[in-house]
N, C-alpha and C positions, 0 to 999 in steps of 0.2 A: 433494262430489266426483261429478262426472259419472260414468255408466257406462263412455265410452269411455275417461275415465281412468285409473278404475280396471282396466278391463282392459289397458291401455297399463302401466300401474305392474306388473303380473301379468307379463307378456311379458317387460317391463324386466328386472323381479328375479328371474324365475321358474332363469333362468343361473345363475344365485348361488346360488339356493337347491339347485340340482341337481349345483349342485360340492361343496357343504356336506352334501349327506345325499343318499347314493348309495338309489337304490330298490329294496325287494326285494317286489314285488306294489305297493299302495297305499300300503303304510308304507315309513317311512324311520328311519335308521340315523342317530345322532348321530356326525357325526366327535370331537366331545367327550364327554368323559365329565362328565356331570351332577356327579357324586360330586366332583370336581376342583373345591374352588374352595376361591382360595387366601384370603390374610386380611391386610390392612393394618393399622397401629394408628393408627388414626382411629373413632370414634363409631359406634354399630349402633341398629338398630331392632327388639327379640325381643319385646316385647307392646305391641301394640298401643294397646292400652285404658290401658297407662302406659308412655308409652314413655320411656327412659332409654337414656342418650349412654354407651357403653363405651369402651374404647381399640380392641378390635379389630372389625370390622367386615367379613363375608366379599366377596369384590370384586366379586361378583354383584350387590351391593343399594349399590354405587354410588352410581349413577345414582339409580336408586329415592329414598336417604337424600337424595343434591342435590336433589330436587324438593319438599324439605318448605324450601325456604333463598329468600327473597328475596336476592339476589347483588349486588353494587356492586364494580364494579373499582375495588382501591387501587392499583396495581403494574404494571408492564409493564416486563419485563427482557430484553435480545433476546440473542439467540442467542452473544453473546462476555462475558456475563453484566453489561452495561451496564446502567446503571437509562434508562427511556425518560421522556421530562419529559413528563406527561399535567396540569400542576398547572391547564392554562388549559385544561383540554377540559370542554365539559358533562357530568354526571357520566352513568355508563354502566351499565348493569344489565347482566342475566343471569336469563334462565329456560330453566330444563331439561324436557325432555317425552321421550317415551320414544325418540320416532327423530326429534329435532332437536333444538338448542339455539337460542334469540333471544338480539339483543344492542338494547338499545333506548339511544338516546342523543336526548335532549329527543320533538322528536315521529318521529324517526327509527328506525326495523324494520329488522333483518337477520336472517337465519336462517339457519342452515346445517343441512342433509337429511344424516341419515347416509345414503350412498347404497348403501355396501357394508359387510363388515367387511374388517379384514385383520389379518395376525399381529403380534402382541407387537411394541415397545413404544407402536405409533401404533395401536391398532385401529380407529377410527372414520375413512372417508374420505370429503371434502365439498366444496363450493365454501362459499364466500361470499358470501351474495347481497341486494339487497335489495327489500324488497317495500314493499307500499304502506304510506303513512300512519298512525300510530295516532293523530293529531291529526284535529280535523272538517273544520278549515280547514288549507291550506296555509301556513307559518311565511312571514313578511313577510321584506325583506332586513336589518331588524336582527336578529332571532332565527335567521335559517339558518344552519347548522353550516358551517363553512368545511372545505371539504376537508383542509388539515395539521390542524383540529384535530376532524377527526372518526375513529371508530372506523376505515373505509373505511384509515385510513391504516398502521393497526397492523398490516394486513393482505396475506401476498403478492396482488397485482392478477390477476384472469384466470385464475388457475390452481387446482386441485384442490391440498387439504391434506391431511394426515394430521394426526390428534390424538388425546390423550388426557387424560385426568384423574385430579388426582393431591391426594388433602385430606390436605393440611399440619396441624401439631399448633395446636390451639388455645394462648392465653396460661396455662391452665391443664395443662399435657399430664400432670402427674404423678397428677393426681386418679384416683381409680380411677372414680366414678359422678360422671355431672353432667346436674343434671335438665335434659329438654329443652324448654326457655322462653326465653322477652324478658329473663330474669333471667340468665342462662349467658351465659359467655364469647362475643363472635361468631365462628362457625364459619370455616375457610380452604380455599380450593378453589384448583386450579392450574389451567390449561388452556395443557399446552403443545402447539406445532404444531413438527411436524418441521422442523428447518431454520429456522426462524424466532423469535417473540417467545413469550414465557414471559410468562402472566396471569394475577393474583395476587386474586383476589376475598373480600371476605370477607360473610360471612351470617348474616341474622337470622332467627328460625323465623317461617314464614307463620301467618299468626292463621288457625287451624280450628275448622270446628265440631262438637263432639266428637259421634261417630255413636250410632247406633243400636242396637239388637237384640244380638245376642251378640257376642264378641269375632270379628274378623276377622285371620288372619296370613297371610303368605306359607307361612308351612308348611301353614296349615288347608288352603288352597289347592292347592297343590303333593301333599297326601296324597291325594287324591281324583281319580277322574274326575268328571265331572260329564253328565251327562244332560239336555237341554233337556224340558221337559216341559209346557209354558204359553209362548205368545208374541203378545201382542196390541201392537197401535198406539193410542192416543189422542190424540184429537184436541178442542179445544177451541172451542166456537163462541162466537160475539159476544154470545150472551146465555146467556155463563159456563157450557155444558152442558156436558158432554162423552161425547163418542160411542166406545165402545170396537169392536175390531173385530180379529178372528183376524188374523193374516198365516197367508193360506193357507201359503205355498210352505214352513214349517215345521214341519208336520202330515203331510207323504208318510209313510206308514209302509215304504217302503223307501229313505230316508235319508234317518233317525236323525240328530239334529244332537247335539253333544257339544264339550266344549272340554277341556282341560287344561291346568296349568301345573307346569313347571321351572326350575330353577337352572341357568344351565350356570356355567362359570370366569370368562366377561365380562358378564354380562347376567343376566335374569328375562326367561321367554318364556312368552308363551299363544298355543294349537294351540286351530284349529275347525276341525270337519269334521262332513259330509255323508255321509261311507263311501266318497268317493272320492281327493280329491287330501289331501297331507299339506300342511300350512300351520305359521306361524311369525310371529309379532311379537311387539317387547320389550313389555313392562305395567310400569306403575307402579300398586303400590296405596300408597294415603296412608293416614294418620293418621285423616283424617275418612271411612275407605273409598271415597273414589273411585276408581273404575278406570279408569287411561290405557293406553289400547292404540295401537300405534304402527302403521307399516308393517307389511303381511302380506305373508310372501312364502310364494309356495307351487309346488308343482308342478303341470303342465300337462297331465295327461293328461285325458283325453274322457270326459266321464263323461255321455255322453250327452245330450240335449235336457232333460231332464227335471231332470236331477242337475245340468247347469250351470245352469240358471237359478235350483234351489235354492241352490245353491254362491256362486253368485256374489251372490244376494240376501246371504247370511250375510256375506261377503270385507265386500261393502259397506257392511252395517249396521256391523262391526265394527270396520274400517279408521278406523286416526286419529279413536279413538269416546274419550269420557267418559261415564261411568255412575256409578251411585250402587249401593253392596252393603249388601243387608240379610239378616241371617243368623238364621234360626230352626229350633226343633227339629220336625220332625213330627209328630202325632200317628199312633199308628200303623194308627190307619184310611184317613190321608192318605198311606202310602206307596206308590211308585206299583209297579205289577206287575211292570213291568222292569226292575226293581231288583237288583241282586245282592247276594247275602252281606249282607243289612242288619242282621243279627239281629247278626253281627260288629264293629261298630262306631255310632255314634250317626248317625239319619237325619235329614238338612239340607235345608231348604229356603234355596238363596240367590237373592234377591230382587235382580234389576238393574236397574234404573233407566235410560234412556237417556237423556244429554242432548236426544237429536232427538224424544222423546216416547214411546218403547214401553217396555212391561215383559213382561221375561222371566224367568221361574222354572224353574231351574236343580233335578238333587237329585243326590247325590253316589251313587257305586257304588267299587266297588273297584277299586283301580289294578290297572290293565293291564299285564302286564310284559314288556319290550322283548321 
């Protein structure tokens, strides 16, 4: 993502985000309470290191639990509760990511950007769009999708949707545990769109590769701030070396980089900041600890020459990022000075990985309260 995109994305959402959390100084105010969220009975995710399928599942971790599902649409029921004939269409996936969903049909991409949220029962609103090719070459005129029977059709044409998601009971629903494998029942996901067609998906768990280091949770996460404390780039030359290298602009000792994460009632959000603007995007952590960070939306005030170019460096590395977490104890000669209250709870080094090549090492302090 370009800089001027990203600062174009920033302007876009920064509206939204400042209708969503009024400002009081540099912090902001959740118009939700964290503590709210309610609970469906559909399958959860509580340890990691073994994770096991429940009935109830808090609505927060959604999203999060759909992106462990490879998806195949069975079903398409429209709006007067008609079954929609898909029996001659190429079959049609589904991947989930923290701020958009893909629909992929033979070498065919679509995507839909959450662009906003909005209130109950539609929260997520989007177009549908399509982007380039996942095929090398372009499909000849025997293999291209024909218009009635491609996904494009299931679709209102031109206009912004509303939708939501809604996991249906498995073939097993009375079970109380059911381990989470290729051997369990396939998972069911709805995606229905205001005023339109009801989509009926069902899922198999993505083959992961079981991580690292200590156990990882959304609660480990969620209990902590966290503290940036180490941040280099690598780079790899032609004859296999590689060259490590500070990112200066994370080093200013007057702003301190830090992140957090929450639960609100529709989503999982992680907060970075600089010590100036407040900021927001949804996360997924997986199974094999990767972390997806989605859209940041943050607020726009001046933080100076100095502060936005640190700021904006962070927005960037983080926005629409994948990373790899690895979680270890400190020794306690390795705690670092800025620390607070550590003697209070157990001291963590978490190791991020960045798809784009940098590692940054993170150490936890005690939450900050609103």
């Amino acid at each position: 993502m370009t800089l001027n995109r990203l600062i174009l994305n920033r302007l876009t959402l920064s509206l939204l985000f400042a209708i969503s959390f009024p400002l009081v100084g540099c912090q902001s105010t959740s118009a939700l309470n964290p503590q709210q969220i309610n609970t469906i009975s559909t399958p959860t995710i509580d340890d990691k290191s073994k994770p096991i399928d429940k009935l109830l599942i808090p609505e927060s971790q959604v999203m999060q639990w759909s992106a462990h599902y490879d998806w195949q649409l069975a079903q398409v029921i429209n709006q007067n509760g008609n079954i929609v004939d898909i029996a001659n269409f190429t079959p049609i996936t589904l991947q989930v990511a923290p701020s958009s969903i893909s629909f992929y049909q033979g070498c065919e991409h679509y995507r839909m950007d959450f662009h906003s949220m909005s209130a109950p029962p539609y929260p997520y609103y989007s177009h549908f769009a399509k982007v380039p090719s996942t095929c090398n070459d372009e499909p000849d005129n025997d293999t291209e999708i024909k218009e009635d029977k491609s996904i494009q059709s299931l679709f209102p044409k031109h206009i912004a949707v509303k939708l939501n998601f809604e996991l249906l009971p498995t073939s097993n629903p009375t079970s109380e545990t059911v381990s989470m494998d290729t051997q369990s029942p396939p998972k069911r996901l709805a995606l229905n769109i205001e005023n339109g067609n009801r989509f009926i998906f069902t899922g198999l768990t993505k083959p992961l590769v079981a991580p690292t280091g200590l156990p990882i949770t959304n609660n480990l996460l969620e209990q902590y701030d966290w503290q940036l404390v180490s941040a280099v780039s690598n780079t790899r030359h032609e004859k296999g070396q590689f060259t490590r290298k500070s990112l200066g602009n994370f080093y200013h000792p007057d702003h301190p980089i830090s992140a957090s994460f929450e639960s609100w009632s529709d989503n999982q959000y992680a907060s970075f900041s600089s010590g100036c603007n407040s900021s927001r995007a949804p996360y997924f952590l997986l199974n094999d600890n990767i972390l997806n960070v989605g859209v940041i939306i943050s607020t726009v005030m001046g933080c100076g020459e100095t502060g936005n170019r640190i700021e904006t460096a962070l927005f960037k590395l983080m926005q629409d990022s994948s990373s790899k977490l690895t979680l270890s104890l400190q020794p306690p000669e390795q705690v670092s000075t800025s620390s607070k209250n550590q003697t209070d709870f157990p001291s963590y080094n978490l190791l991020q990985t960045m798809a784009s090549g940098e590692t940054l090492v993170w150490q936890n302090e005690a939450k900050k309260t609103p």
